[in-house]
LOLO-461614 format. One record per residue (C-alpha): residue number from 1; residue in one letter; z, x, y. Coordinates in steps of 0.25 Angstrom, whole numbers. Layout:
% residues N
i aa Z X Y
NUM a Z X Y
...
//
This chain:
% residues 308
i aa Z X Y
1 x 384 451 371
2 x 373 462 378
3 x 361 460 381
4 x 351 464 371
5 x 340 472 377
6 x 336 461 385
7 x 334 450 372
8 x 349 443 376
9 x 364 443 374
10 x 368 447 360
11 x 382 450 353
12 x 388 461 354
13 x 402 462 356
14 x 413 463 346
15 x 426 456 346
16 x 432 469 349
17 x 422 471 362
18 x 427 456 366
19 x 442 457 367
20 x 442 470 377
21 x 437 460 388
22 x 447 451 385
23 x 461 456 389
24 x 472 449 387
25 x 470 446 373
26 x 482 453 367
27 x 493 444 376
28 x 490 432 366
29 x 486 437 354
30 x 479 449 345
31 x 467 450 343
32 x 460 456 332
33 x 446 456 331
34 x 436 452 320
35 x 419 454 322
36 x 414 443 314
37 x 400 446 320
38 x 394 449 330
39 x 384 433 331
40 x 376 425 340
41 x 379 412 339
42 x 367 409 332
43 x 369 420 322
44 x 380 412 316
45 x 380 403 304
46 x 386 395 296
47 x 390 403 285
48 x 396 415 295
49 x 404 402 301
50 x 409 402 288
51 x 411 417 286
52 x 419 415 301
53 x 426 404 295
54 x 431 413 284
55 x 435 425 294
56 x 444 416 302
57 x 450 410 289
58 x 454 424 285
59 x 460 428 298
60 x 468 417 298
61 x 473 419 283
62 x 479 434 287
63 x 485 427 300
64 x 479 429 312
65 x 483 417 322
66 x 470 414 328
67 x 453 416 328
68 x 444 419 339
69 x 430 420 336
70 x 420 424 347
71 x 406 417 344
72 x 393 415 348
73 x 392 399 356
74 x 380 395 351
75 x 388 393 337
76 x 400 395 341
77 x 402 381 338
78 x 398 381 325
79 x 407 392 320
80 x 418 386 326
81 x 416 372 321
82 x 414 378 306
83 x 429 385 307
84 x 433 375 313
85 x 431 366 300
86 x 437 377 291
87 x 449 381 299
88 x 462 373 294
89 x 472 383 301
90 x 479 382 312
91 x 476 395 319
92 x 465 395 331
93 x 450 400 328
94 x 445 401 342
95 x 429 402 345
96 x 425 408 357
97 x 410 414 364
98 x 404 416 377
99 x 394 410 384
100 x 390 421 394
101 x 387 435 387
102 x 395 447 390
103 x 385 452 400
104 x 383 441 406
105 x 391 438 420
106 x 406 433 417
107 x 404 433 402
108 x 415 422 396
109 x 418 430 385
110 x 430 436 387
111 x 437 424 394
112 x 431 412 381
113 x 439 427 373
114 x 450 427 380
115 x 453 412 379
116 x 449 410 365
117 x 458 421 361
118 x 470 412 370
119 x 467 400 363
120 x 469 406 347
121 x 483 411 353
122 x 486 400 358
123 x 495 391 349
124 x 490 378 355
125 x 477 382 347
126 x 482 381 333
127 x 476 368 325
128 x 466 366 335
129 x 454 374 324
130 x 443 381 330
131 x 442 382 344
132 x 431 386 355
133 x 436 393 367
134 x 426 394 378
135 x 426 393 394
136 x 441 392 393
137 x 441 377 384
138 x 445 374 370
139 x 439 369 362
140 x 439 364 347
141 x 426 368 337
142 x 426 353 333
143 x 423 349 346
144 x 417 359 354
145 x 403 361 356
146 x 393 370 365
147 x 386 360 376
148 x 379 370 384
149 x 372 384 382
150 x 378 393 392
151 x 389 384 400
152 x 402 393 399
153 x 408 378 394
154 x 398 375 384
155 x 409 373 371
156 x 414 359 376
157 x 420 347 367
158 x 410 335 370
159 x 420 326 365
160 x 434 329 365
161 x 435 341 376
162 x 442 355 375
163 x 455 356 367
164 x 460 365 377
165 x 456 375 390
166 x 461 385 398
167 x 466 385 412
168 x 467 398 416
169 x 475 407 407
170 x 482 392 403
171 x 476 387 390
172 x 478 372 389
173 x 476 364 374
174 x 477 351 377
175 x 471 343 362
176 x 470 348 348
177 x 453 347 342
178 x 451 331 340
179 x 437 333 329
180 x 443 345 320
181 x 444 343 306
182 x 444 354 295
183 x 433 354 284
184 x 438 365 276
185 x 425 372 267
186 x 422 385 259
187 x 408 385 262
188 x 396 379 269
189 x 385 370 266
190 x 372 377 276
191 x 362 369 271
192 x 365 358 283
193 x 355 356 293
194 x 358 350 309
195 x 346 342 314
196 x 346 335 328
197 x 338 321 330
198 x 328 319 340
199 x 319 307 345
200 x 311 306 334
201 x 315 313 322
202 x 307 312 311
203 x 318 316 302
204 x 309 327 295
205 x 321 338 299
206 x 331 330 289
207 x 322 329 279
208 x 318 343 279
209 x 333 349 279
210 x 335 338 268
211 x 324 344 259
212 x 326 358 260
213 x 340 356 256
214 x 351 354 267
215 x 365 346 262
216 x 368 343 275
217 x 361 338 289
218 x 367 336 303
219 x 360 326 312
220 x 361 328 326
221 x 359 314 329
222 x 354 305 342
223 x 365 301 351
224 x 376 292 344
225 x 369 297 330
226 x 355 290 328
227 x 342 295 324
228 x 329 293 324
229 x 324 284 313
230 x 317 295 304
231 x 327 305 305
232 x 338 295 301
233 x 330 292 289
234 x 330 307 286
235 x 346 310 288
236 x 348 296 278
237 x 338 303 269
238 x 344 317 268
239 x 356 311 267
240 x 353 301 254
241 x 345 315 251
242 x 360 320 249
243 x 362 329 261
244 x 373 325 270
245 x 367 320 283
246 x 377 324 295
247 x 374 315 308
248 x 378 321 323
249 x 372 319 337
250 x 366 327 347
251 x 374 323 357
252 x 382 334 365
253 x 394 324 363
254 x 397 312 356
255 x 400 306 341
256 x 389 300 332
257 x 390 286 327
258 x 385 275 322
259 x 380 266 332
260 x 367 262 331
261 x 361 255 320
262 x 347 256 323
263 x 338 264 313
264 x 343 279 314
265 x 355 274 323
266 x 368 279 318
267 x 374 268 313
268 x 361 269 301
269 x 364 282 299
270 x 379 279 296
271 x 377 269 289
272 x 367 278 280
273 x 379 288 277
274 x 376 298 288
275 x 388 307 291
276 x 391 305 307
277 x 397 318 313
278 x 403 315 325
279 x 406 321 335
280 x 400 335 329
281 x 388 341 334
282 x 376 344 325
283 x 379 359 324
284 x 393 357 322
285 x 390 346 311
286 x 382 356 304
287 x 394 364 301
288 x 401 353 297
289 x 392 348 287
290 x 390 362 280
291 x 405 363 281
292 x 408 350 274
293 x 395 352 264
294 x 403 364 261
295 x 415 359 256
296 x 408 350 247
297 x 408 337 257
298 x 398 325 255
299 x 394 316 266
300 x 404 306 263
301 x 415 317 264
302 x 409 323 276
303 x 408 308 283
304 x 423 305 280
305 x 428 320 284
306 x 421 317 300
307 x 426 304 299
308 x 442 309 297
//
């Protein structure tokens, strides 16, 4: 990334521009390289996911051995999470970004590089999915999430922890991904909204998304998975309305569940046929819920398949 004059950091590197500061490269494997695009984060979408998901199926199908994307953090997860969903090979996609600019004093680029490209070598990695590498940690897309806006160690698993990290050149696995389950799909469903609670919400969001023509919401809900009483009434509605209501929290960490049984709490909205995703952030939920709208999954379905 440069500077550019003066409005911010932009992209501007090319995966070829990236390997000649990483030396070393060619003692465990061969790189070739692949410009997708050249994206901010927030440039992506669901549907290029989908292209990238297509890309790396292809790769695979002439018999490369592993993937390493390089991707903007701010949806890095996102993409990760959506080929992880796809992927039903063995071999390792590895994502990978930076949180300093290249510009910027001791730039982790080529280092998170460096390791990300150790890690689809290494066999260890194989039926693992889609991993992240960053800050010298493993981790799995179905687990990892970014917690902090700059912090080098911002991709952390909240619930489970890395699968695997460097000590040094030593690159240590020590568990295999413990939430990963493939949903294989052909296409995506975009007309899903994510909304996340607040005190006193009047609900108005949902019904709004409902009447425009979304098939699917995400509900980032209060704490264990309870909301207020009018946007509880909403999320019912849409969902007797036909759309698939998918129900999260806006927790950093922690599983939603039916424990309260007062008006909005969670155990109402279970017992009204709300799909509970958890241990899945809203964001991640969202590409989840197009994924299995997609492939032609009702709510029923899509409860069972996060129940298994």
């Amino acid at each position: 990334m440069r500077d550019d004059a003066g409005r911010g950091a932009v992209p501007v590197l090319t995966g070829a521009d990236l390997l000649k500061v990483v030396p070393g490269l060619m003692r465990f494997c061969r790189p070739e390289v692949h410009d997708f695009g050249q994206l901010p984060g927030p440039h992506m979408t669901p549907a290029r996911m989908f292209e990238l998901s297509e890309l790396v199926a292809k790769s695979f199908a002439i018999g490369f051995d592993g993937v390493v994307i390089t991707h903007g953090t701010d949806t890095l997860e996102e993409s990760a999470y959506l080929l992880d969903l796809r992927h039903e090979g063995g071999q390792p996609i590895v994502f990978v970004g930076a949180m300093r600019t290249s510009s910027a004093l001791s730039w982790d680029g080529p280092i998170n590089l460096y390791q990300a490209c150790r890690v689809a070598a290494e066999r260890k990695a194989r039926d693992c999915g889609v991993l992240v590498v960053m800050n010298s940690s493993v981790n799995a897309a179905s687990e990892v999430t970014k917690t902090y806006t700059e912090a080098l160690d911002t991709f952390q698993a909240p619930d489970t922890g890395p699968l695997a990290f460097f000590d040094g050149e030593d690159l240590r696995f020590y568990r295999k991904p413990v939430l990963r389950k493939a949903l294989p799909f052909a296409r995506l469903e975009e007309r899903v909204s994510l909304i996340a609670a607040s005190a006193g919400d009047d609900g108005s969001l949902i019904d709004f998304c409902a009447k425009r023509g979304d098939k699917g919401i995400v509900v980032e809900a209060l704490g264990r998975g309870n909301l207020p009483p009018p946007m509880a009434k909403a999320a019912v509605a849409a969902q007797e309305a036909g759309l698939v209501v998918l129900l999260t929290s806006r927790c950093w960490g922690g599983r939603v569940s039916g424990t309260y049984g007062y008006e909005g709490g969670g155990a109402r909205l279970k017992e009204a046929g709300i799909v509970f995703a958890s241990g899945i952030p809203g964001h991640k939920a969202r590409i989840l819920l197009m994924a299995a709208l997609g492939a032609g999954m009702g709510r029923k379905e899509i409860g069972a398949w996060l129940r298994s």
